[in-house]
N, C-alpha and C positions, 0 to 999 in steps of 0.2 A: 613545594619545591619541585620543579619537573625533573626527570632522572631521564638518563641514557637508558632508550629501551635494550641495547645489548648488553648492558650491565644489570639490568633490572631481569630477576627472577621471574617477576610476574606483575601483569601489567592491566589496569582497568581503566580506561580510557575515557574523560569527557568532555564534551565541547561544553564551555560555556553555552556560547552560541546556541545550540541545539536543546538547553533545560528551559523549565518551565519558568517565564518570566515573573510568575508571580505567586508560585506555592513552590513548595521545599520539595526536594525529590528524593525519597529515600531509599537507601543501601543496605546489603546485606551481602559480605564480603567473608567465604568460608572457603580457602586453597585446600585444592585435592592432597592427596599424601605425596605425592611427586611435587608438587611444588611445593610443599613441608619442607620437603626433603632438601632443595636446590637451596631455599631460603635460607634454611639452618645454615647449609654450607658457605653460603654468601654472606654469612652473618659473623659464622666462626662458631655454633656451638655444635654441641654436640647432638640435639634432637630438638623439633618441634611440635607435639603431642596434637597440642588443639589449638585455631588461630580463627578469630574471629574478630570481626570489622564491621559495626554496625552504625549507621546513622542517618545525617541530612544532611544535606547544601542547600543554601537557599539563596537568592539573590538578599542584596543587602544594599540597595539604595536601586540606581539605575544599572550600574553597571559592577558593582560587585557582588564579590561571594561570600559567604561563612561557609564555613562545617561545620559541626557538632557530633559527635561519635562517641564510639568507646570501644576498645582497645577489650580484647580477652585473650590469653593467650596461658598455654604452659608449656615450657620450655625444657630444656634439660642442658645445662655446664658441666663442665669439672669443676671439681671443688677447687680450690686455689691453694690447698696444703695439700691434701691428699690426692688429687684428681679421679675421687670418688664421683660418680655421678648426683649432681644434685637438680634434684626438679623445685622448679617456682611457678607460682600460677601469678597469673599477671591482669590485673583490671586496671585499665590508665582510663580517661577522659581527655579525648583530642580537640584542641579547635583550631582552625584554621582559618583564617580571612584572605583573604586575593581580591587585590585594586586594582582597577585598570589605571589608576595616577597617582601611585606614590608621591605622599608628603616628601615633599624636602629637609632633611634635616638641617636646622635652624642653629642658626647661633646662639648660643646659652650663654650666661654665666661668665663676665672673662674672656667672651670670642672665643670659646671653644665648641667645636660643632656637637651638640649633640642628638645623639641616638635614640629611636623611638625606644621603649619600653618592652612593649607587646613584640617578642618576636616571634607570634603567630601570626605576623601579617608578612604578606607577599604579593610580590608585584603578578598580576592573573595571566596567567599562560594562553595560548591559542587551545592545548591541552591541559586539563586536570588530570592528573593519573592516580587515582586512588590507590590503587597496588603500591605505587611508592609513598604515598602517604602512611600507608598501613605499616610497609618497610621500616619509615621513617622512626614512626613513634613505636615502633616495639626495637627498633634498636636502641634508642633511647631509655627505655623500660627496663632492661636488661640491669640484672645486679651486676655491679662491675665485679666483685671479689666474692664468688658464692662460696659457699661453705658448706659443706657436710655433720650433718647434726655430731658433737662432740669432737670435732676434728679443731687442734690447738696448735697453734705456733709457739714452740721453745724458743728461745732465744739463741740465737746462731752463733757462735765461735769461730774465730779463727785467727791464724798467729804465723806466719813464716817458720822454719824449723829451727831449733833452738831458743825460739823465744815465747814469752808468756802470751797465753792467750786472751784475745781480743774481748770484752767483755761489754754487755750494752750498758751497763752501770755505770764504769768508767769513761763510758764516753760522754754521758749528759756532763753539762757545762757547772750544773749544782748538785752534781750527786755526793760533793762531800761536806758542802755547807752545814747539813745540819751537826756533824761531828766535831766541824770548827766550831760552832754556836755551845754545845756542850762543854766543850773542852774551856774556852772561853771564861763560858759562866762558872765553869769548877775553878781554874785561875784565880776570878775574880774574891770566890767564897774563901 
């Protein structure tokens, strides 16, 4: 996916054009503490410890690409109850493809168009910018609701003044059924 180098943190630049046409070219992607630092903040958390981007590209016919990588990363959130800090260490496996002639999506089923499958495939840029690939897949990595070891969510109350408060029990749709079901079968006895 190419990104806006003014919005992008941090940027590794590659021409197709310019790799080797017929062996893989390999990476090793390790941002200073300063662009830790930008990253985190472009990202929303709260730190990024250790960030590491390692792999290949290789051509992949005449005129595309693959990637293959892997993703290392430890990060630091707030916790989502507490906003204790919580550290995660992060190992993904990235791949990417870039076409210079995207397939058409094709009529399926019904006359409805549909959608490749693989959406690591992308139509190939003039640039590859690995920096925002790196971006890419460790925002994706990201636990979306971290948590703090022993940190529990109660169950929330609330009520207008004067009236009974709000309870998560009675709001499920069958939280009384089994009481009907008892009552019922004693009825019936």
């Amino acid at each position: 996916m190419p990104a806006d180098r003014d919005t992008t943190p941090w940027s590794h630049p590659l021409r197709p054009a310019e790799l080797h046409a017929r062996k893989p070219s390999r990476f090793t992607l390790e941002p200073a503490p300063a662009v830790l630092s930008a990253l985190a903040e472009d990202l929303g958390i709260t730190a990024i410890r250790k960030l590491r981007f390692q792999g290949e590209i290789r051509p992949k016919g005449r005129h595309d690409w693959q990637l293959e990588a892997d993703l290392g990363a430890t990060v630091v959130q707030p916790c989502i109850i507490t906003t204790d800090p919580v550290t995660t260490r992060i190992d993904e496996p990235v791949e990417r493809t870039w076409m210079a002639e995207m397939p058409e999506p094709g009529p399926g089923p019904g006359g409805e168009v549909e959608m490749p499958e693989d959406d690591s495939i992308e139509p190939l840029p003039d640039v590859i910018d690995l920096g925002a690939v790196m971006r890419e897949a460790l925002m994706l990595a990201l636990p979306l609701y971290p948590r703090a070891a022993g940190a529990e969510f109660d169950a929330a109350e609330g009520a207008p003044p004067g009236a009974a408060p709000i309870v998560e029990e009675t709001l499920r749709p069958f939280a009384g059924l089994g009481d009907l079901l008892k009552k019922r079968d004693t009825d019936a006895e």
